[in-house]
C-alpha positions, 0 to 999 in steps of 0.5 A: 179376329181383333179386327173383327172384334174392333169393328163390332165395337166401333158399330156398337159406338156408333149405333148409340150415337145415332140411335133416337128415340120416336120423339126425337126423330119426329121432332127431327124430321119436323125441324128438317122439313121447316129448314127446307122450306124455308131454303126454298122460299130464300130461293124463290127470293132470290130467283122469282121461279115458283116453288114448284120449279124450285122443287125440281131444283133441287137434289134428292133428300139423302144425296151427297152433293153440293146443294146450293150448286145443285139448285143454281145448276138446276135453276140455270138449266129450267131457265136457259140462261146463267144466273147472276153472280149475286143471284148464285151468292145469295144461294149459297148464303141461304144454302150455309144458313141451312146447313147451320139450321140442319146442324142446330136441329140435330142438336136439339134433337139430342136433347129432347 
């Protein structure tokens, strides 16, 4: 019963925490969906592909998965040659600024 207990107050806790109101999760999902257009015009960039094959590049929205390693696998395959070293840094690079970005904007949200 204590276990029970715990638990139930442990999802209270943590239905608080991520509960968002209507302006924050619209503004959430505004700032996402600019973070990763943006991430996708670095990687057109870097790769010179159109955006549509970019697109299909990349991991379904919710995935856990590494994503800069995910688009540069996908990249390789649609091309059928490797990237280059420089072309998979600059990925991840891009791939770090996002998640930084991800990271700010559920911040922000917090706020609003």
């Amino acid at each position: 019963m204590k276990f029970l207990l715990s638990l139930f107050a442990c999802c209270c806790m943590l239905s608080a925490a991520v509960a968002q109101t209507p302006a924050q999760a619209a503004f959430l999902k505004t700032e996402t969906r600019r973070i990763e257009d943006q991430f996708v015009r670095r990687v057109i960039d870097i790769t010179r592909l159109p955006e549509p094959q970019v697109r299909a590049a990349m991991p379904a929205e919710g995935r856990i998965t590494e994503p800069s390693a995910r688009v540069a696998a996908g990249i390789e395959k649609q091309l059928g040659e490797p990237l280059t070293e420089e072309q998979k840094q600059a990925i991840a690079r891009a791939d770090d600024e996002r998640r930084a970005a991800l990271a700010a904007a559920r911040e922000a949200a917090r706020s609003k």
